[in-house]
C-alpha positions as CSV (number, residue, x, y, z in Angstrom):
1,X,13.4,56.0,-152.4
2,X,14.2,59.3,-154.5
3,X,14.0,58.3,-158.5
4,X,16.8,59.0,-160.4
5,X,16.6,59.6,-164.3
6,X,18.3,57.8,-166.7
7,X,20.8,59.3,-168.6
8,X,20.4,58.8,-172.3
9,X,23.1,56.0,-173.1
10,X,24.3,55.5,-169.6
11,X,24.7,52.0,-168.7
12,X,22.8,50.1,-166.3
13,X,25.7,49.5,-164.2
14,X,26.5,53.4,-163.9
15,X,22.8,54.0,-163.5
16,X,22.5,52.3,-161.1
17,X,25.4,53.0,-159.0
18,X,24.6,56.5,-159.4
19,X,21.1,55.5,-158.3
20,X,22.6,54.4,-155.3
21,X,24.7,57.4,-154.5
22,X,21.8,59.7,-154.5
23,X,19.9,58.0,-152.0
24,X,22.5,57.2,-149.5
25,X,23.5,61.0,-149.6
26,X,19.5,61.9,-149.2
27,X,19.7,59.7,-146.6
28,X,16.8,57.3,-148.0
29,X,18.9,54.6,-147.6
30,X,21.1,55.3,-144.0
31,X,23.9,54.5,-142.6
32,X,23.7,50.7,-141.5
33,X,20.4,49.9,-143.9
34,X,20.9,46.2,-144.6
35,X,20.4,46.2,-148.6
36,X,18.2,43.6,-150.5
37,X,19.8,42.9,-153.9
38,X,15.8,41.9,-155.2
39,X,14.3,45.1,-153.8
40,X,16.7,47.0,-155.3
41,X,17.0,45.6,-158.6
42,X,12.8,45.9,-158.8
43,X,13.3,49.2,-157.5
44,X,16.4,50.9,-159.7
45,X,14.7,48.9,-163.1
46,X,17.8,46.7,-163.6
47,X,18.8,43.1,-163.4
48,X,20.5,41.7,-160.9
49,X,23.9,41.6,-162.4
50,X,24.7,45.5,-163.1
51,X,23.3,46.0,-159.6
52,X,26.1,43.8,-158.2
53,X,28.3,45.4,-160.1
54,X,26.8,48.8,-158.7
55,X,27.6,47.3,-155.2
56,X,31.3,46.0,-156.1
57,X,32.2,49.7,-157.2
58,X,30.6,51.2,-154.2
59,X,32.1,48.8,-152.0
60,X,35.4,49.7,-153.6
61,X,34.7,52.9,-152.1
62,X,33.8,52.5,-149.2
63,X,30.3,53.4,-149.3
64,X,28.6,50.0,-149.3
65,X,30.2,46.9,-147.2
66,X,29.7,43.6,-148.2
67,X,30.2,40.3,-146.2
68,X,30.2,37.1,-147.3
69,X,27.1,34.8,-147.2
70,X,25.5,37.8,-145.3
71,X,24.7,40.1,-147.9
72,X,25.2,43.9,-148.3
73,X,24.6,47.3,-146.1
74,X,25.2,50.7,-146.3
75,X,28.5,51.7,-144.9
76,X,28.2,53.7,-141.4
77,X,29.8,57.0,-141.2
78,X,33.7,57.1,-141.2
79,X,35.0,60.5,-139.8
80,X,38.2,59.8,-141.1
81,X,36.9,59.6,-144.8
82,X,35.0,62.6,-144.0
83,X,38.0,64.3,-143.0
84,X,39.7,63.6,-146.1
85,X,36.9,63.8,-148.2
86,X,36.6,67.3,-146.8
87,X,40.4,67.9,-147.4
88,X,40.0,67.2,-150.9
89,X,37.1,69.4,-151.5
90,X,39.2,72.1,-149.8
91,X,42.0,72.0,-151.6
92,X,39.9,72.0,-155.4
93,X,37.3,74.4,-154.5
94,X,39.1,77.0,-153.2
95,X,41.4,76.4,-156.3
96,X,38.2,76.1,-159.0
97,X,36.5,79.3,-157.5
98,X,39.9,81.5,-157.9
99,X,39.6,80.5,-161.5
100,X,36.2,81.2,-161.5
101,X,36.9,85.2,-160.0
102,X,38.7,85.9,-163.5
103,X,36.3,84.4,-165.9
104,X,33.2,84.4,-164.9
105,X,30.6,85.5,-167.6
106,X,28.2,87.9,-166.8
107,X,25.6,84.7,-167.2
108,X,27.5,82.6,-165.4
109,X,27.2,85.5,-162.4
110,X,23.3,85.5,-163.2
111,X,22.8,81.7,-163.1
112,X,24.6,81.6,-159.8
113,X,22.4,84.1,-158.0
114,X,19.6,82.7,-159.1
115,X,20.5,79.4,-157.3
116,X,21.2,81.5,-154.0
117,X,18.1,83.3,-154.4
118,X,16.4,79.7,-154.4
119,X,18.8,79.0,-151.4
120,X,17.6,81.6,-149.7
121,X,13.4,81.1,-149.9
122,X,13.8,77.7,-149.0
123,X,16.0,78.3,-146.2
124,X,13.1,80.5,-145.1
125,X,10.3,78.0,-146.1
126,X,12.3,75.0,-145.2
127,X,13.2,72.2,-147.4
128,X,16.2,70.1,-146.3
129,X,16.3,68.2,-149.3
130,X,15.9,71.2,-151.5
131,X,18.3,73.4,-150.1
132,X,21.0,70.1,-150.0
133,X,20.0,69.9,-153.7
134,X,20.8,73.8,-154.5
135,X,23.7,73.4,-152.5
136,X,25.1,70.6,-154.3
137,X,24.1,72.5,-157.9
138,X,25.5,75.8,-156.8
139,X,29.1,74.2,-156.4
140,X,28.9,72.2,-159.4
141,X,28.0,75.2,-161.4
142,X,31.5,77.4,-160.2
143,X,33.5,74.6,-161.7
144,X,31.5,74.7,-164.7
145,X,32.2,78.4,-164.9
146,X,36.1,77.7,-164.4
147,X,35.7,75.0,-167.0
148,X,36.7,72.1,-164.7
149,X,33.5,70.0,-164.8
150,X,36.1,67.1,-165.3
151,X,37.5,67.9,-162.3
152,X,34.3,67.9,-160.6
153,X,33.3,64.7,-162.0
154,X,36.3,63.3,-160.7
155,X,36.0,64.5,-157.2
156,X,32.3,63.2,-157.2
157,X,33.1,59.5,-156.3
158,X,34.7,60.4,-152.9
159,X,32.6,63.3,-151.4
160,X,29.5,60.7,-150.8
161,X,31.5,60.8,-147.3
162,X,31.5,64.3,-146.6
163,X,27.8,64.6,-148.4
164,X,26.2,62.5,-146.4
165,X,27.3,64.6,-142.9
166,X,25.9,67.8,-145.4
167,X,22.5,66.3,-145.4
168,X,22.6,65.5,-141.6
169,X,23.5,68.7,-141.0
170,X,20.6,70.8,-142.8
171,X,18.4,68.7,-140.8
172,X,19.9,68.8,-137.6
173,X,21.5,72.0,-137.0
174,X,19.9,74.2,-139.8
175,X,22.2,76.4,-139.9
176,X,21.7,79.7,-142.4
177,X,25.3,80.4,-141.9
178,X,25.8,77.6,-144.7
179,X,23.1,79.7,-147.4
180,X,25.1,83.0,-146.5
181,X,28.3,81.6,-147.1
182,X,27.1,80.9,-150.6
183,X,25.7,84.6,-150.7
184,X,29.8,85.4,-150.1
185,X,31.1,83.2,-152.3
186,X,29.0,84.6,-155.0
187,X,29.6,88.2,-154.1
188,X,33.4,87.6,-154.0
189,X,33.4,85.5,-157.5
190,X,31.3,88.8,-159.2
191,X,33.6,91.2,-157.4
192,X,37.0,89.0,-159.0
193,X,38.1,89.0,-155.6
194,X,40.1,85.7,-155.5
195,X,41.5,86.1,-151.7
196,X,38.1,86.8,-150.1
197,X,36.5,83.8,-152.2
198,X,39.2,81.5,-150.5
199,X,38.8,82.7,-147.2
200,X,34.9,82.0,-147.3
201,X,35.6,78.7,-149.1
202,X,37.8,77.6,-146.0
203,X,35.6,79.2,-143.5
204,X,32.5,77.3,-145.2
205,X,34.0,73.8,-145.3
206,X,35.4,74.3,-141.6
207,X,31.6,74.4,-140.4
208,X,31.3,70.5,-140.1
209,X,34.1,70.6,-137.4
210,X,32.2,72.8,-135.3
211,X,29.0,71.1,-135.6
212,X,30.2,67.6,-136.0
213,X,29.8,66.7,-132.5
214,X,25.8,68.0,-132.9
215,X,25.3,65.6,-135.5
216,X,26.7,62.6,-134.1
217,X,25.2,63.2,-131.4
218,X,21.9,62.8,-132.6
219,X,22.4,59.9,-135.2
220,X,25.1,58.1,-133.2
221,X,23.9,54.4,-134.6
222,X,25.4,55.9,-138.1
223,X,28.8,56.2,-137.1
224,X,31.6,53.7,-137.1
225,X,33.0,53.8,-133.5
């Protein structure tokens, strides 16, 4: 599995949750995985307690299912929480990235195409995780520049849905579309032009209904029917 740092006075509980999180949305731990509450304890560095409560949260949201006497597994693929998981991002992106057009720093602008420049190489020497790792960084830093990392933070809990189609995408359909949309979205937040940033935004997050069908058709054991 992919190891996760600890965050300096994070608690085990969060730690490991988040843990958890990343790997699903990697994909190290797919759709269906029966989990092992010993094997993950040894492997996350925490007692079994704070990993249970890990899996409670998760299960809370969906993202883990638990039965009893049986044990627990990663939840398959729900379209309908990708859907609205998708919704959601819609609606706060496009919102965060208008702000963003207005007061954006010049740094801010520099930082940015830097991350698309990286976007961009790997895309061309091909990394799936890398590029799902840039991608996720590159939209996390436009609501840093609107000063709504809150927001973001809040937001984070449910988009493990839609992430995890993300990942499945890059490696199935590797589509550059996805790294020049981020080129746009950059270009419009530098140029201040709010109405062209939304449109991209819209246009970008719309891409998993078109290839949707690709992707389940090639992992159809990690969908719910």
């Amino acid at each position: 599995m992919i190891k996760v740092e600890k965050i300096p006075g994070e608690s085990a509980r969060d730690y490991a949750s988040r843990f958890l999180c990343s790997n699903i949305v990697s994909l190290e731990l797919k759709p269906g995985q029966a989990l092992s509450e010993t094997e993950l304890a040894n492997e996350i560095g925490v007692s079994r307690t704070p990993l249970r409560e890990a899996l409670i949260d998760l299960n809370h949201s969906h993202v883990i299912e638990t039965y009893p006497q049986k044990g627990s597994m990663v939840a398959l693929i729900d379209p309908e929480l990708v859907e609205e998981s998708r919704f959601v991002r819609e609606v706060l992106d496009v919102s965060v990235a208008e702000i963003a057009c207005h007061i954006a720093t010049p740094e801010d602008l520099m930082n940015l195409e830097a991350n698309v420049k990286l976007q961009e190489f790997y895309l061309e020497n091909y990394a799936a995780d890398k590029l799902l790792e840039l991608d996720n960084e590159f939209h996390r830093m436009i609501y840093v520049m609107a000063k709504k990392e809150r927001t973001y933070e809040m937001k984070s809990g449910m988009m493990i849905h839609y992430d995890r189609v993300r990942a499945l995408s890059l490696v199935t359909v590797k589509d550059k579309k996805i790294v020049d949309d981020h080129r746009r979205i950059f270009e419009a937040i530098k140029n201040h032009d709010a109405e062209d940033v939304k449109t991209v935004i819209m246009k970008h997050l719309s891409r998993y209904d078109i290839d949707k069908e690709e992707i389940k058709k090639a992992y159809p054991e990690y969908y719910k029917s």
